[in-house]
N, C-alpha and C positions, 0 to 999 in steps of 0.2 A: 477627225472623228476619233475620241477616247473609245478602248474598249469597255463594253460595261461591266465592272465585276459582276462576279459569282453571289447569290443573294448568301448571304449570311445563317449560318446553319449553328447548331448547338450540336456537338457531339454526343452523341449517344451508344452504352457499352452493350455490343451485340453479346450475347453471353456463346461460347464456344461448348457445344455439347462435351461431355465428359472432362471436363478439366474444372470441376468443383469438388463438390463432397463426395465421396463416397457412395454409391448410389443414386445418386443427381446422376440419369442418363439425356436430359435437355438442358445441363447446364445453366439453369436458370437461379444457381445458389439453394435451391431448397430440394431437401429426398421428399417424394408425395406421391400423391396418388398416378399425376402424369408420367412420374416415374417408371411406376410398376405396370401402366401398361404397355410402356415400352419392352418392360423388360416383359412383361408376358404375349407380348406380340413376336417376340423371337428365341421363347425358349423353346429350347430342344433343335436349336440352330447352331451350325459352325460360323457364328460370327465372332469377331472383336472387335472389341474399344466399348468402353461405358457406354457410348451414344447409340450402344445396339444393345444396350442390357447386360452384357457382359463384363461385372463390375470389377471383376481379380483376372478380368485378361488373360485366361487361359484358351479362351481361340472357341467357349462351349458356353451359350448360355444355360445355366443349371440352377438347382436348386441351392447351390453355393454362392450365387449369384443373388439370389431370392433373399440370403441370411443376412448380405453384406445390406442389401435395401433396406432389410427390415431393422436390421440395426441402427440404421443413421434416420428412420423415418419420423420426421419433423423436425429432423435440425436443418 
């Protein structure tokens, strides 16, 4: 008895929250609308990393945060 491979798959690129644009807090290559509700789901929170809204990483989602979004939004 051979073992039977594994079925054959296509790779596909999970997009890694905060590590795109500016603003992009789900990583999905684009600043938008899903953006900003991430980032207004946790402002006025001590969180970090873009994938919580907090897009200059100071440890506060703020309205500095809000500027950075609104400036990348739709690229």
């Amino acid at each position: 008895n051979c073992p039977t491979p594994p079925p054959a798959s296509t790779p596909t690129k999970t997009p890694t929250p905060g590590t795109s644009k500016p603003g992009d807090a789900n990583g999905d290559g684009q600043v938008n609308g899903a953006d900003y509700l991430i980032w207004i789901s946790h402002y006025g929170q001590s969180v970090s990393g873009p994938a919580n809204g907090d897009f200059n990483n100071n440890g506060s989602v703020d309205g500095a945060d809000y500027i950075i979004w609104l400036s990348n939004y739709g690229l």
